[in-house]
N, C-alpha and C positions, 0 to 999 in steps of 0.2 A: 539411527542418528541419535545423538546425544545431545542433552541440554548446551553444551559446550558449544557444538554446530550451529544449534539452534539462534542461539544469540548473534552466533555471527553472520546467519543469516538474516536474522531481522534487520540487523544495523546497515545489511548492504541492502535491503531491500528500501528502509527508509531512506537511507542518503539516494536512491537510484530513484526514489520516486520522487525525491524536491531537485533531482538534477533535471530529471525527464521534462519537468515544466516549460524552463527555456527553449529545450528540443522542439519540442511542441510548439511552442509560440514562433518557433524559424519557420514551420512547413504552414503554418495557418497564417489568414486574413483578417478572420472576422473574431472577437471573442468568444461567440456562442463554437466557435471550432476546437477555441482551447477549451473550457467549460466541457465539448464533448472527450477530449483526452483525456483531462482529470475525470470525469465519470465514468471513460470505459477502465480507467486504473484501479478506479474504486471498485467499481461491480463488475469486474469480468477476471483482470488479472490480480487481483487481492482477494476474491474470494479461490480461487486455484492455487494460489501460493499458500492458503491457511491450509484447504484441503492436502495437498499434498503432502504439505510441512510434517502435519497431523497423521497422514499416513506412514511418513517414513518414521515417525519417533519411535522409541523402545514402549514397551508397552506400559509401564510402570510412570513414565515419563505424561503420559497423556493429557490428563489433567493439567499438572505447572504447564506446560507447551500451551495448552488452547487459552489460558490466561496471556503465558508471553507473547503470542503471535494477535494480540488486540494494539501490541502497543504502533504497529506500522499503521493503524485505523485512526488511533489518536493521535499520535505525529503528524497526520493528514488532516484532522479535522479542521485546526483552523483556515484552510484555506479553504476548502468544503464552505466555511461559514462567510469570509469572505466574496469571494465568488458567486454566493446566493445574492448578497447585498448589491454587487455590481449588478448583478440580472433583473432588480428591479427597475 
């Protein structure tokens, strides 16, 4: 895979995880149900997409890739911090 893919995976990964929220909020009740959807996106399917990501790249490529593939972590963060706020 090439830095070229890369990016344009990132970007569909980010936009799929601020669409995914609404989703989430159809099938749940309670908020602590959504709060679990954004955390299994966080820690289960965000750490598999870096891994894998980081598996397919060229090898030279490795490095710039495990920088760009933080940015779907920080595009997420604010709601991460949000979301803490609600749960008090």
């Amino acid at each position: 895979m090439t830095l070229k893919w890369l990016w344009i995976l990132v970007i569909a990964f980010c936009v799929l995880e601020w669409i995914s929220i609404p989703f989430i909020n159809v099938f749940t009740v309670k908020l602590y149900q959504l709060v679990d959807g954004v955390l299994i996106i966080t820690f289960i399917i965000y750490p598999l997409f870096y891994l894998t990501s980081l598996l397919l790249l060229q090898k030279g490529n490795k490095k710039i890739g495990a920088v760009i593939l933080l940015i779907p972590l920080i595009v997420y963060a604010p709601l991460l911090i949000s979301l803490q706020t609600l749960l008090k």
